[in-house]
PAPA-705333 format. One record per residue (C-alpha): residue in three letters; y, z, x. Coordinates in steps of 0.1 Angstrom, whole numbers, plus 5000, padded with zeros to 4 digits. Example, Ala and Ser with C-alpha at 12.3 -4.5 7.8 and 13.67 -1.06 7.14 Angstrom:
# residues 2
ALA495550785123
SER498950715137
This chain:
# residues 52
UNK500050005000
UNK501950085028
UNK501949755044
UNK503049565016
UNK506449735013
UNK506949635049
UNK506049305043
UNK508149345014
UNK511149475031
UNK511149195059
UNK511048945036
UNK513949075013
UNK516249115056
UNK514848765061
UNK516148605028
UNK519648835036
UNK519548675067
UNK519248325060
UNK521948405023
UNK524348525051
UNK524148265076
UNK524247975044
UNK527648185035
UNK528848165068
UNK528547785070
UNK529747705041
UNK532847955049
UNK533247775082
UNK533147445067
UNK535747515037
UNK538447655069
UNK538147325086
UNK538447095058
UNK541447335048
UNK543247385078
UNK542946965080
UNK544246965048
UNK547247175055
UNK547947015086
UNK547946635071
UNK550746765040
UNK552246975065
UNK552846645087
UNK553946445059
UNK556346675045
UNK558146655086
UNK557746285081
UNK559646275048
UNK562546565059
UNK563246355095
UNK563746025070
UNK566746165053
């Protein structure tokens, strides 16, 4: 009986595990395409105050 809730419990730390590192990626990811984001309007909106 014994065994099983070890087996149990590493299998619940694994599937934390790989939840966590999925979260972390997909975190990661979002920042970059956001930061790109801000930098491209961020670029135009210098573009358009320097025209007038």
């Amino acid at each position: 009986m014994k065994y099983q809730r070890g087996v149990t419990s590493i299998e619940y730390a694994l599937l934390a595990t790989l939840i966590a590192v999925a979260i972390i990626v997909g975190v990661g990811a979002t920042g970059e395409a956001n930061a790109q984001s801000w930098s491209n309007w961020t670029a135009k909106v210098i573009a358009a105050v320097k025209g007038h």
